[in-house]
C-alpha positions in Angstrom: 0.0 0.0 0.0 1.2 3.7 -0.8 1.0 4.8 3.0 3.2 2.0 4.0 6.0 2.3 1.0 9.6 4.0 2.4 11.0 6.9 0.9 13.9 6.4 -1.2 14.6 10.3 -0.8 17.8 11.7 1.7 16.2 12.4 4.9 17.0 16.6 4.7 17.1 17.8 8.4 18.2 21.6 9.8 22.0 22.5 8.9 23.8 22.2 11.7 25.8 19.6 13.3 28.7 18.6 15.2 31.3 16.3 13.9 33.4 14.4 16.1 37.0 12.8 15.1 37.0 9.5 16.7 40.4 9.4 15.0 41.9 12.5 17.3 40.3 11.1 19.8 41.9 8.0 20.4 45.3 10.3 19.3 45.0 12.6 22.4 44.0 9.1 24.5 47.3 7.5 23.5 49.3 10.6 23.9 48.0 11.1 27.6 48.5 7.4 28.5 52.6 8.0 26.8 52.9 11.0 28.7 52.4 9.4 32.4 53.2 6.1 31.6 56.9 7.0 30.5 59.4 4.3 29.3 62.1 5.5 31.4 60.2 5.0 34.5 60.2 1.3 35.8 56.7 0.2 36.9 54.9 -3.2 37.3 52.2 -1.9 35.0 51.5 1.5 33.0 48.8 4.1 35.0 45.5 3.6 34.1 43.4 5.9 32.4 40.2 6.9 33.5 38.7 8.9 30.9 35.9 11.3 32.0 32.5 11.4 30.0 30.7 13.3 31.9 28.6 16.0 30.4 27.0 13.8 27.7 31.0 13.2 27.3 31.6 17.1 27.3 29.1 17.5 24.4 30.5 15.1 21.9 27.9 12.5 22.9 28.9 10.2 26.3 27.9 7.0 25.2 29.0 7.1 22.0 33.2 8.6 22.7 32.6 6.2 25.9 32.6 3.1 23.5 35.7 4.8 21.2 37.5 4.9 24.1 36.9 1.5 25.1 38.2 0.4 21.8 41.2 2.4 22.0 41.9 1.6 25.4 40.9 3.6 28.1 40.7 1.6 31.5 38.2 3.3 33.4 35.4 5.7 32.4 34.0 8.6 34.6 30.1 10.0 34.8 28.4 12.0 36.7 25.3 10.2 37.9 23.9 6.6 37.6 21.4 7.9 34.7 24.5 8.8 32.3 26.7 5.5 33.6 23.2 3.6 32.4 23.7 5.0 29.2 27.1 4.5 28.3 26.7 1.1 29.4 23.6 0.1 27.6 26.0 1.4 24.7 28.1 -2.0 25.2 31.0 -0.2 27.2 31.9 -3.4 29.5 34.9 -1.6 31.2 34.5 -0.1 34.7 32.2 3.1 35.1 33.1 5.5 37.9 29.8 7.4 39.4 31.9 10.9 40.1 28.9 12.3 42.3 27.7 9.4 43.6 24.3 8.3 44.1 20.9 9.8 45.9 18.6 7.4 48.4 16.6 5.0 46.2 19.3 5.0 43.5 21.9 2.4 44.9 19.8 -0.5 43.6 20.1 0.6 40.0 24.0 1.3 40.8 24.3 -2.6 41.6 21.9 -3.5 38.8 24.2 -2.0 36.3 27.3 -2.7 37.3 28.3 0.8 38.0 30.8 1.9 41.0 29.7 4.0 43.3 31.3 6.8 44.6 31.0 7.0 48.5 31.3 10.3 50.1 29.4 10.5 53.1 29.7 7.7 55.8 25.9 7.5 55.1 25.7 6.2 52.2 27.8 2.7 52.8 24.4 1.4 54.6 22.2 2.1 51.7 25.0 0.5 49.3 25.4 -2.4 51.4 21.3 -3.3 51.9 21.5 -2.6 47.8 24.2 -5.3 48.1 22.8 -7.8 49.9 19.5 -7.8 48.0 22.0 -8.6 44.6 23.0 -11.8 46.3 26.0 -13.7 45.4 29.4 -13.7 47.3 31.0 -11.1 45.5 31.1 -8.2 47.0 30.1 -4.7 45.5 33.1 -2.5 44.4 33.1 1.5 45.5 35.4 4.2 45.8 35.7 6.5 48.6 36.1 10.2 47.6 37.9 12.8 50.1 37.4 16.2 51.0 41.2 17.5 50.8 40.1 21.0 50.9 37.9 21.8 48.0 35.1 21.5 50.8 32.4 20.4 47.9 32.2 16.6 48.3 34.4 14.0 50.0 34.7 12.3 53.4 36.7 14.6 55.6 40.5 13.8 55.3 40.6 13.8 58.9 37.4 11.3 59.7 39.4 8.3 58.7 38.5 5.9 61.7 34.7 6.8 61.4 35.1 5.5 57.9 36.6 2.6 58.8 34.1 1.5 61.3 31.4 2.1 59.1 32.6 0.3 56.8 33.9 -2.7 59.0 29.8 -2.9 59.4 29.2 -3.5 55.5 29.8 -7.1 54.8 28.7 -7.1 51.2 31.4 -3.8 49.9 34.8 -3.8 48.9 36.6 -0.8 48.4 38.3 -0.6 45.5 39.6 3.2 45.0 40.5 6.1 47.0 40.7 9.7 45.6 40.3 13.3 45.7 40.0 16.2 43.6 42.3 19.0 43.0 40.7 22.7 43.3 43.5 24.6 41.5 46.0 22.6 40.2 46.3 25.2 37.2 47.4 27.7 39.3 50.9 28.0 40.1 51.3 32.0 41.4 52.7 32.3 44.4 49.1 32.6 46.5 47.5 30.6 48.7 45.9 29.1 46.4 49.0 28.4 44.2 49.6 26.5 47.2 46.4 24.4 47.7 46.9 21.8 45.7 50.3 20.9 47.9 47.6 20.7 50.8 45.6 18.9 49.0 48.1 16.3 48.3 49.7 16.2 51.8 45.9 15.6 53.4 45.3 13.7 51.0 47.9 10.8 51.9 47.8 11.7 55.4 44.6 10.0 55.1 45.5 7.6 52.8 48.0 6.5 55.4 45.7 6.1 58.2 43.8 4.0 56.6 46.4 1.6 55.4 47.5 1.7 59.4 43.9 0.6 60.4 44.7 -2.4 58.3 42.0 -1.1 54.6 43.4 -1.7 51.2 42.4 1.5 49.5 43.0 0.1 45.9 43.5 2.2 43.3 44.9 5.8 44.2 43.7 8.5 41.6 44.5 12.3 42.1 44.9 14.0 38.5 42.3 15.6 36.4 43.6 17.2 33.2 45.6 20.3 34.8 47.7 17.7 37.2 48.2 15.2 34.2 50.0 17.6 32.1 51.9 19.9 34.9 52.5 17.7 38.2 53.7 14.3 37.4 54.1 14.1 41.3 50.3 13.5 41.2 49.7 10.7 38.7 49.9 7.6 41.5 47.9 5.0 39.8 44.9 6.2 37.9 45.0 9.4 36.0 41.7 11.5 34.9 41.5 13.2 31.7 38.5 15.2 31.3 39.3 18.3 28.7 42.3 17.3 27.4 40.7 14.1 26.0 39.1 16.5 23.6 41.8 18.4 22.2 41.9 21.4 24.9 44.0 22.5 27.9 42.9 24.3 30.5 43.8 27.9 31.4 46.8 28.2 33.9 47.9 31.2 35.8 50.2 32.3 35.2 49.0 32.2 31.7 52.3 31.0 30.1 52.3 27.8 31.5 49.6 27.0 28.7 52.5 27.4 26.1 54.5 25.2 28.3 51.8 22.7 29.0 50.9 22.6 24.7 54.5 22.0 24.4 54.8 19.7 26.7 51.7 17.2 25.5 50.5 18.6 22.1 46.5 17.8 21.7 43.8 17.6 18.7 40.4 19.4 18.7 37.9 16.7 18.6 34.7 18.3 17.6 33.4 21.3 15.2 30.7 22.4 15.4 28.9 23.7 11.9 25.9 25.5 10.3 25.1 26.6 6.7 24.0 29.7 5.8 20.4 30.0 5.0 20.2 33.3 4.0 22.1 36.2 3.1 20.9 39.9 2.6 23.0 43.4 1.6 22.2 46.1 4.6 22.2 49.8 4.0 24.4 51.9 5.9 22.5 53.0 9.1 20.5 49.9 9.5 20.3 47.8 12.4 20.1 44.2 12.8 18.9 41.4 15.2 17.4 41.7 18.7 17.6 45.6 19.6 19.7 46.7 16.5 23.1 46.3 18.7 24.8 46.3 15.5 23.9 49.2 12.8 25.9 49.0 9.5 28.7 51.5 9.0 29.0 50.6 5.1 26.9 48.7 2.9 26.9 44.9 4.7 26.5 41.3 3.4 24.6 39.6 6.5 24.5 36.5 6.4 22.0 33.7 8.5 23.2 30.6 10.4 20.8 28.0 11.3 22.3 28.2 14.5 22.0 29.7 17.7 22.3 30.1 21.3 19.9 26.9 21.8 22.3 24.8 19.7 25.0 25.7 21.6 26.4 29.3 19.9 27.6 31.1 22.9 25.0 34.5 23.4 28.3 36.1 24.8 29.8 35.9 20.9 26.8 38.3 19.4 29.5 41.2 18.4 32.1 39.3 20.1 32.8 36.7 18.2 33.4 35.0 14.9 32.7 32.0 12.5 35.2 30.2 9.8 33.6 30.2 6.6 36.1 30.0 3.8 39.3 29.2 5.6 38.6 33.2 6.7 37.2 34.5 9.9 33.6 36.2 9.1 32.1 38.4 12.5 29.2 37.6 14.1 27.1 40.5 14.3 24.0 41.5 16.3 22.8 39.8 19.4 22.6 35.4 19.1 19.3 34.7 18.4 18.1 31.4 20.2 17.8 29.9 16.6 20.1 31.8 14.3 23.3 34.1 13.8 24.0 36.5 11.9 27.4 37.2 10.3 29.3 39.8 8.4 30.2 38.0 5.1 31.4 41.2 3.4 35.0 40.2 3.4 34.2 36.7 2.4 34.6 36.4 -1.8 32.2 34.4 -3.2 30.1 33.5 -0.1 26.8 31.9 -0.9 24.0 30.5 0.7 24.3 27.3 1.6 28.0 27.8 2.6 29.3 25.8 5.9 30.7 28.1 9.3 32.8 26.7 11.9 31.9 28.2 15.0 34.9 26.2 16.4 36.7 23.4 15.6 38.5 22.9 12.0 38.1 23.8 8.8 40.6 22.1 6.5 44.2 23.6 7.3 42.3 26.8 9.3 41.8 26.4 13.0 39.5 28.0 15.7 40.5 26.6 18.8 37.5 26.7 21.1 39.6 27.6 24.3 40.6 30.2 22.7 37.0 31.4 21.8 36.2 30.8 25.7 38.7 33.4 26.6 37.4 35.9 24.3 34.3 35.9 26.7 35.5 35.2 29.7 34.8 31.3 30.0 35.9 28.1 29.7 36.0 25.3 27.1 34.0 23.2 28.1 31.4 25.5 28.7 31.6 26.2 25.1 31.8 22.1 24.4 29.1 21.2 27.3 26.7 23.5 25.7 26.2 22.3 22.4 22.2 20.9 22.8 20.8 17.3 22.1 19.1 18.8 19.0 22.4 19.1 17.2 23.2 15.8 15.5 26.5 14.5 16.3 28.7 12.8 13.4 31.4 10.8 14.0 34.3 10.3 12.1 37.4 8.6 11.5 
C-alpha cells in the first residue's frame, strides 16, 4: 500500500551539526596514556586511564566517545550520575564506570543493577549500598570508591574522619573498596598565593589519610588524584589512575600564570575533537545605518552582506559571541554580528569572496588547514571550554568520524 511504502529520498534535516573525530580522539587518548606512563620509568604496569565522559562526554555524545575509548583503550570511564553510567553502558561499554557524584537514596539499587561503582562520600551512604548489596546476592562483593574532601570542601569524606570511615565500613559485609581519591581545586594555578599553594595541601591531606587507613589495616585500591591540569603539569600527582576530562578532547585548561599554557601545549600537544557547523540560509545586503537582530546592537557602517546561520544560542552558539565573536567560513574569519538569536546568527560576510548560501561556518573546531581553537574562543568571553563544548544541545546531531 502507498502509506506503508519508504521513501527512497535523503532524509534533509536543519544545517547544523557537530562532527566528532574518533580518530583524534583516540590520538589525544594514547598521547596522555605516553605521557604518564613513561618508558624510562620502571613500573609493574603503565597508570591507568580513566577517561571522564561526563557531560554527555563534554558534548561530543557520552555513550557514544565512551565506547571509542573503550576500543582504544581507556581503563576506566568517569560519569556524573547513575542515569548517564546507564547509558554509556547500555552502549556495550563493558569496562568499569566511575559514578563521580555518587548516588541519591533510592538510587543504589540501580548502581548494583548495572554494574556501575559507586562513589561514597558521606559515611551515610555505605548502609544504603550495602542493603542494595545484599538484595543482589551472590558472594562477591560490590566494588566502590571513597572520595575525600582535601580542601575543596564540595564533596568527600573529611581527610581527617578516617577511623569513622573505617568503622562504618567494618559494618558493610557485602562492599569492597576498590579506589581512594580526591580532587584537585587549582592545580592550574601556580602563582605564588595561597591558592597556588592548595593543591600541595591537598596532596599532603590527601595521603595523610591515605596512610591512616592503610594503618587501620584497609586496602584503598586504586589511588587516583589527576584531572587534566595535574596530568600535564604535576607528574608528582599521577599515582595509579590518571583522569583526563578536557584534554581528552583536544583542549588545555587555562593556567595562571598564563604561560604555563605554552608550556603545557608544548609539553603534551592535543587535537580538537569536535566542530561544530551551520550553513548559511540566507544572506541579505544592509544599507548603511541599518540595524540588525534583537535591539539593533549592530547598525551597518557601510553597505553589509549579512549572512544567517541556522544556528544559535539553543544549539550551543555562545550568546556572549553576538559582536564578540566569529565563524570560519572559507578558511577566513567572518564576524558575528547583532545579538545570538536562540535559533540563528548573523554574520558579516562582506569580506568573504564568493560567499553563498548554503556555505558551511565553523563556529569552532577545524576547517581544512584553518583552526578556531575553542579555548581560545572561551577566553574571548570570559569562560571556559568546556562551557563552550558542554553546551552544544541534544538537538544538534552528532557525526562521527574517523
Amino acid at each position: 500500500m502507498a502509506g506503508t511504502q519508504k521513501s527512497s529520498r535523503k532524509e534533509v534535516r536543519r544545517p547544523v551539526w557537530v562532527e566528532v573525530s574518533l580518530g583524534a580522539l583516540a590520538q589525544n587518548l594514547e598521547a596522555i596514556r605516553k605521557y604518564v606512563s613513561p618508558p624510562h620509568e620502571k613500573r609493574k604496569a603503565p597508570r591507568k586511564i580513566l577517561s571522564i565522559v561526563k557531560g554527555n562526554g563534554y558534548g561530543h555524545g557520552g555513550p557514544e566517545v565512551a565506547k571509542a575509548l573503550e576500543k582504544a583503550g581507556s581503563d576506566w570511564f568517569g560519569v556524573t550520575c547513575t542515569d548517564e553510567g546507564i547509558a554509556v553502558r547500555q552502549n556495550g561499554v563493558r569496562k568499569p564506570i566511575l559514578v563521580l557524584t555518587s548516588f541519591v537514596p533510592g538510587e543504589e539499587s540501580r548502581l548494583v543493577e548495572h554494574d556501575l561503582t559507586a562513589v561514597v562520600h558521606r559515611c551515610e551512604q555505605l548502609e544504603l549500598l550495602n542493603r542494595a548489596a545484599a538484595r543482589r546476592g551472590g558472594k562477591k562483593r560490590v566494588p566502590f570508591h571513597l572520595k575525600i574532601d582535601t580542601g575543596m570542601n564540595r564533596l568527600g569524606v573529611s581527610s581527617t574522619d578516617m577511623d569513622c570511615f573505617a568503622r562504618q565500613l567494618g559494618k558493610c559485609k557485602h562492599l569492597q573498596l576498590t579506589g581512594i581519591f580526591s580532587h584537585f581545586a587549582s592545580s592550574e594555578v601556580f602563582t605564588n598565593t595561597a591558592v597556588g599553594q592548595q593543591t600541595r595541601e591537598q596532596e599532603e591531606r590527601f595521603y595523610a589519610a591515605l596512610e591512616r587507613l592503610r594503618a587501620l589495616g584497609i586496602d584503598p585500591g586504586i589511588v587516583h588524584l589527576a584531572n587534566s591540569a595535574a596530568i600535564v603539569t604535576r607528574p608528582e600527582t599521577w599515582a595509579d589512575m590518571v583522569r583526563p576530562g578536557a584534554i581528552l578532547y583536544g583542549y588545555h585548561p587555562g593556567y595562571d600564570p598564563p604561560e604555563k599554557r605554552e608550556e603545557a601545549e608544548a609539553r603534551l600537544p592535543l587535537k580538537p575533537v569536535m566542530s561544530l557547523r551551520a550553513r548559511i540560509i540566507s544572506i541579505r545586503t544592509v544599507p548603511v545605518g541599518a540595524g540588525v537582530g534583537y535591539n539593533a546592537t549592530f547598525v551597518a557602517k557601510r553597505p553589509s552582506r549579512i549572512g544567517v546561520l541556522a544556528a544559535g544560542y539553543g544549539d550551543g552558539i555562545h550568546r556572549s559571541l553576538g559582536n564578540r565573536g566569529n565563524v570560519l567560513l572559507r578558511g577566513k574569519l567572518a564576524p558575528i554580528v547583532g545579538i545570538i538569536s536562540m535559533d540563528v546568527t548573523m554574520i558579516d560576510v562582506t569580506e568573504i569572496d564568493g560567499a553563498e548560501i548554503g556555505d558551511v561556518a565553523t563556529i569552532h573546531g577545524t576547517d581544512g588547514k584553518a583552526i578556531l581553537l575553542a579555548n581560545r574562543v572561551a577566553r574571548s568571553i570570559g569562560t571556559v571550554t568546556s562551557d563552550l563544548l558542554c553546551a552544544v544541545s541534544q538537538r544538534v546531531p552528532r557525526l562521527y568520524v574517523p
